[in-house]
VEXMI-993933 format. One record per residue (C-alpha): x, y, z; residue in three letters. Coordinates in steps of 0.25 Angstrom, whole numbers, plus 5000, padded with zeros to 4 digits. Layout:
<rs>
XYZALA
...
</rs>
This chain:
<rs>
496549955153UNK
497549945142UNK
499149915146UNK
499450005134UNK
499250165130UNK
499150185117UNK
499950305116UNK
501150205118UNK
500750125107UNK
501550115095UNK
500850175080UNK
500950085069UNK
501750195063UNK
502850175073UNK
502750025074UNK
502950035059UNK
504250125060UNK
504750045070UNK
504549915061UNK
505049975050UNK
506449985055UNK
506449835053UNK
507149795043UNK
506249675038UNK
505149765043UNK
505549865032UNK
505749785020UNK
504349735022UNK
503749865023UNK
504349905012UNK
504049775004UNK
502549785006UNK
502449935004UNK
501849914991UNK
500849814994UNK
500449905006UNK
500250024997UNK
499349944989UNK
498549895000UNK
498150025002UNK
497650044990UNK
496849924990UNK
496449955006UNK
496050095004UNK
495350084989UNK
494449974996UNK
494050055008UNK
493750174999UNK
492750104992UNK
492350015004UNK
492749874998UNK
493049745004UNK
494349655000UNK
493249554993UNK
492449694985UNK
493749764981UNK
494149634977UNK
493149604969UNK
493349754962UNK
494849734959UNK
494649584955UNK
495649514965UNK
495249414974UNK
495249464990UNK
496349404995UNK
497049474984UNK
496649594988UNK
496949565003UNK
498549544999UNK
498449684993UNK
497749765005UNK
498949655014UNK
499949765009UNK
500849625009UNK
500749604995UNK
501349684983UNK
500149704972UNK
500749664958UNK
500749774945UNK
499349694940UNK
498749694952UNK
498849874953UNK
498649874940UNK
497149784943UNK
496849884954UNK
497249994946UNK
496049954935UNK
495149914944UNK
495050014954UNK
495450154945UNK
496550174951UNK
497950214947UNK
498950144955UNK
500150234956UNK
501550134958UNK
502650244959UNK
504050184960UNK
505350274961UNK
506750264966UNK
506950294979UNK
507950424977UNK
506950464966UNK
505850574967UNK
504350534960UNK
504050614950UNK
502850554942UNK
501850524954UNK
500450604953UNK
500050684963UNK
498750604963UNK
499850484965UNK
500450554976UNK
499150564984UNK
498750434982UNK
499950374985UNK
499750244995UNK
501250225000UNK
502750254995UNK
503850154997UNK
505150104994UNK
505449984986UNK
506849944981UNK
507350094983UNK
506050154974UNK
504950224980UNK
503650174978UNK
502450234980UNK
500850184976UNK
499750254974UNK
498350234971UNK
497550354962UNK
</rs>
């Protein structure tokens, strides 16, 4: 018989607005924001087409450890490496960047739906999207 009930136990959604009042917290979940929206790129093009780490490594030419940093979500892609998965795969990489107390204007809507996260970095909002 289990000592806990689960409808006492805490979402991961709650843990993460509880942890997000951390300070330190905070700055690193910010930080890594743009790694984790580009792990998802990577995660989700790989189960879509039902790839392992080593095959889709293969397919975009990078060597599997490589591609484990980027699905971590620890580790911020660099401008070459989009722009590799950008050719390799057909996609178009959307990187929209805009001051914070400005509205996006040029973002398609195709964009828009696609997008894969939206967060702040040096008082711009960012947002990633994959086409």
């Amino acid at each position: 018989m289990s000592k806990y009930n689960l409808a006492q136990l805490k979402t991961a959604e709650k843990l993460h607005d509880e942890a997000m009042k951390d300070p330190e917290y905070r700055r690193e979940w910010e930080r890594t924001a743009f790694a984790r929206a580009n792990s998802e790129l990577v995660v989700s093009y790989r189960v879509e087409h039902n790839l392992s780490q080593t095959e889709f490594a293969k397919l975009v030419e990078l060597s599997q450890g490589n591609v484990s940093r980027l699905e971590s979500g620890d580790h911020n892609p660099n401008i070459d490496t989009l722009a590799h998965l950008a050719e390799v795969l057909s996609l178009e990489i959307v990187l929209d960047i805009v001051p914070a107390n400005k509205e996006r204007k040029g973002l398609s809507q195709s964009a828009k739906n696609k997008e894969l996260g939206e967060f702040t970095v040096a008082n711009s909002r960012v947002s990633v999207s994959a086409v």
